[in-house]
Structures are given as structure tokens and as C-alpha cells.
C-alpha positions in Angstrom: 2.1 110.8 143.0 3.5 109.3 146.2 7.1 110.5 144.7 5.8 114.1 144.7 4.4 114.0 148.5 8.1 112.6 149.0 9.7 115.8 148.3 6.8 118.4 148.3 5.2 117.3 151.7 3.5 120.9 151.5 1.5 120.9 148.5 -2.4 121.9 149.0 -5.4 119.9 147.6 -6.0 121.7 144.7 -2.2 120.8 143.5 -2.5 117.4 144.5 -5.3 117.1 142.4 -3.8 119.2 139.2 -0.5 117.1 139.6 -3.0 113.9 139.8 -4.7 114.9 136.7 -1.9 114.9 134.9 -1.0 111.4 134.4 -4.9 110.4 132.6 -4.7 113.9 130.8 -1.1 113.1 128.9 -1.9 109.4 128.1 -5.1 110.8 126.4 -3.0 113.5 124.5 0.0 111.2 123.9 -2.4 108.8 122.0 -3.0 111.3 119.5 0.3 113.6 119.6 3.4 111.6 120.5 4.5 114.5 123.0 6.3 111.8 125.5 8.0 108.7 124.7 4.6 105.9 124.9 7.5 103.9 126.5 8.0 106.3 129.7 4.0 106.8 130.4 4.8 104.8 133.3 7.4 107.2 134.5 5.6 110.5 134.2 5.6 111.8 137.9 9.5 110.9 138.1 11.2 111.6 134.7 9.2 114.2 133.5 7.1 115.8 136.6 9.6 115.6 139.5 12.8 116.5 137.1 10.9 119.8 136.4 10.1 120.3 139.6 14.2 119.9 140.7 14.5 124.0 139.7 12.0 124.3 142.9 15.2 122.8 145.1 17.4 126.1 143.7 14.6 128.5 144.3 11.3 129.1 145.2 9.7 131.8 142.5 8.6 134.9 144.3 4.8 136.0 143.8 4.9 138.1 140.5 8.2 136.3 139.2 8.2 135.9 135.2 9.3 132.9 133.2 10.0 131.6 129.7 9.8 127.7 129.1 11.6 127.5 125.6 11.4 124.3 123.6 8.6 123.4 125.9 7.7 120.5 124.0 4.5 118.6 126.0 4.9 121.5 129.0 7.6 120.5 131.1 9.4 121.7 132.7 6.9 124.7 132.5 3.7 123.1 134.0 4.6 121.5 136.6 6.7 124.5 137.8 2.7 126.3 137.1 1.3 124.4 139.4 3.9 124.3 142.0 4.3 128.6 141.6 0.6 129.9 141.1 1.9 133.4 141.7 4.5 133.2 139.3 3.6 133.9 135.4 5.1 131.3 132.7 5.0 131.9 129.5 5.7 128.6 127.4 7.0 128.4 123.6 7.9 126.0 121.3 8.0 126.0 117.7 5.6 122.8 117.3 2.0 124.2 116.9 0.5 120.3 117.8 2.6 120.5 121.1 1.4 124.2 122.0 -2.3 122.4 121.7 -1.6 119.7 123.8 0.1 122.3 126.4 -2.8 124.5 126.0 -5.5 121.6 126.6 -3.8 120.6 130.1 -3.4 123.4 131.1 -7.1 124.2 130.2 -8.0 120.9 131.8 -6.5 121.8 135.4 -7.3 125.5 135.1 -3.6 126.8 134.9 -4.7 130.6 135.2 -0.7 131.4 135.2 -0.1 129.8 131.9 0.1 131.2 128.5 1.6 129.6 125.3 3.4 130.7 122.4 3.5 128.9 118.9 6.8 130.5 117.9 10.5 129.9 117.3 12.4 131.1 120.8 14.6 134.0 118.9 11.1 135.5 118.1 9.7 136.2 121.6 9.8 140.3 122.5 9.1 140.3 125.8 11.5 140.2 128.8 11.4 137.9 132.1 13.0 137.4 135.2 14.2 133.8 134.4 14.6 131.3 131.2 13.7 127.7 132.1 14.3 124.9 129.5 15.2 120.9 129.5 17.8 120.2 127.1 16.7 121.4 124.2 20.1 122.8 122.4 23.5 123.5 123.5 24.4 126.5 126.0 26.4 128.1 123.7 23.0 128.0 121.4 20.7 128.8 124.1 22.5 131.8 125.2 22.3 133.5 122.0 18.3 132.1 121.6 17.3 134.4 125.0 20.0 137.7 124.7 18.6 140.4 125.9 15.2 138.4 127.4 16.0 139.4 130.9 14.7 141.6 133.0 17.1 144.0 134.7 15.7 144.6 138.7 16.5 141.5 140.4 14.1 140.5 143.8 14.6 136.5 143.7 16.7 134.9 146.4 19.1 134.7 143.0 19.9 137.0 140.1 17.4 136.6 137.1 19.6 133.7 134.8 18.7 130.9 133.0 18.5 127.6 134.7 18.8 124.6 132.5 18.1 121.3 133.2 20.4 118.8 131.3 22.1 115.5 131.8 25.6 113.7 130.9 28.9 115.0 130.6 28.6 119.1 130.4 32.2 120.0 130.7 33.2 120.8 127.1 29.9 122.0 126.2 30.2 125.0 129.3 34.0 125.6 128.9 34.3 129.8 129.5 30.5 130.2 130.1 30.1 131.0 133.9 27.5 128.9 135.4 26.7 126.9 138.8 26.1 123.3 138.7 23.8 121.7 140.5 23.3 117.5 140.7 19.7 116.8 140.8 21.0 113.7 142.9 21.9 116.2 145.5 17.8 116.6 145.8 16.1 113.4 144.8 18.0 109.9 145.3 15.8 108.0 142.4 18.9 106.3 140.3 17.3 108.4 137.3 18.7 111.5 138.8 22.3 110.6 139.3 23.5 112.0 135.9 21.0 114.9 136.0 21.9 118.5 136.4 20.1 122.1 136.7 22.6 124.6 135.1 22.1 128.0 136.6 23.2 130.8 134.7 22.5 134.9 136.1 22.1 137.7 133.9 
């Protein structure tokens, strides 16, 4: 928790306590639904909770803002961006009906009233939003084609409605003619886990 308070000096109570929760709500929910690596319990608040919240360093959601989390696997990076953007609405998907449950039951557990879930492939979803958040979960070539025509068309961020990708390694090959910004997680958080980490911003 003390990592959060590093670079979130600002949160209120009530999201100290929902990001506190978090840590005694997955190890209950791991032990039955492997959602995490058992291995990496002990680094929840830096490998899985502050690398979500690195989209929060390229912008701050206005009130009202609408997000997809595809491929959101055991909710990241879509609840800790919930908690951190009570005014914005997520909306997160995956095509594993046991990790939609265990997303569903933390976000019950906290009262997430900005959540909803969807137990559904991410080609599937007919709805539009104002940005696409996801953590690795395909190549960008891939993605792109998973959220065509997903985005909404009136832009009133501090940038354009996109996707913004979070994804480590080596990403020149894979983003050869796609324009995109890069941004290096390390430029945000100095935690050696970051140093090959990037968010991969993408406007629409």
C-alpha cells in the first residue's frame, strides 16, 4: 500500500481502504480461481495494482469518461483504474466466465458502483466508449481489429479517445506503420519492475 501513497499522495479514505481490500480479497479468490500467478501474491500493489494505475500518469479520466478493459483477466488494469476514476464508467470483458466472477465479487466486495462486467469475446461488445484499456493481451495489429469502430467520436479528454495499451519488451516490429506514442512506465515509477514496461497510446 505504501507504494500507492508514493505516487497517489491524494487518494481519499474510502480508496485507501478499497485499494487495501484488495490484497485479502485476491488471495481469497486466487485460492480457488488461479486469476494471478500464486507466485506474485506478494507483488500485487506493484506488478499488478500500480502498473494499472501507470495510464493515470497519461491522463486523468474526465467525470463521465467511458472505458472498455478487454482481456481483463482478474480486473486489472480495469479496477484499480475504478477506484482511482469513480466518475468514469468501465466496462470490463473477458471471455473467461470464472474470471468475470472473480471481477464481479471484488468489485461487489469494495462497492465498485462504476463497474460492470461482460462474459464475452471482445469482437462481440456493441457498444462504443471513449477509450480501450487492456494489458498485453494480443498483438496490436490483433487488438486494433478486436475494438474497430468501439470509439466514440466527440472527444473532451485532455487527449483524443485511443486505446492505451500497457505492454512490455521489445515493441518495435510488432508497431511498425501503426501510429502510436510510447510511453516508459520508468518515466513514472522507478521500481526496477518498470524499466521494460510501456503504455502504448493509440487515438481514434
Amino acid at each position: 500500500m505504501q507504494i500507492l501513497q508514493k505516487y497517489f499522495p491524494d487518494l481519499t479514505e474510502k480508496q485507501l481502504q478499497q485499494f487495501s481490500d484488495l490484497k485479502e480479497l485476491y488471495e481469497h479468490w486466487n485460492a480457488k480461481i488461479n486469476v494471478i500467478s500464486r507466485k506474485k501474491m506478494d507483488t500485487l500493489y506493484t506488478n499488478h495494482v500500480l502498473h494499472s494505475l501507470a495510464i493515470a500518469k497519461v491522463i486523468q479520466f474526465k467525470k463521465g469518461t467511458t472505458v472498455l478493459d478487454i482481456g481483463t483477466g482478474g480486473g486489472f488494469p480495469g479496477i484499480p483504474l475504478a477506484i482511482l476514476f469513480p466518475d468514469t464508467q468501465f466496462l470490463l470483458v473477458d471471455s473467461i466466465g470464472k474470471k468475470i466472477k472473480v471481477v464481479n465479487e471484488i468489485s461487489s466486495a469494495i462497492c465498485l458502483s462504476n463497474v460492470r462486467t461482460m462474459h464475452e469475446r471482445a469482437e462481440k461488445v456493441n457498444e462504443t466508449f471513449d477509450f480501450v484499456v487492456s494489458r498485453a493481451v494480443t498483438n496490436m495489429k490483433d487488438f486494433k481489429k478486436w475494438v474497430k469502430g468501439k470509439f466514440n467520436k466527440k472527444h473532451y479528454n485532455s487527449i483524443d479517445n485511443g486505446i492505451l495499451y500497457l505492454k512490455g519488451g521489445d515493441l518495435v516490429e510488432e508497431l511498425r506503420g501503426i501510429s502510436h506514442t510510447k510511453y516508459n512506465i520508468s518515466e513514472f515509477f522507478n521500481e526496477e519492475y518498470f524499466d521494460t514496461k510501456n503504455i502504448i497510446y493509440i487515438g481514434y
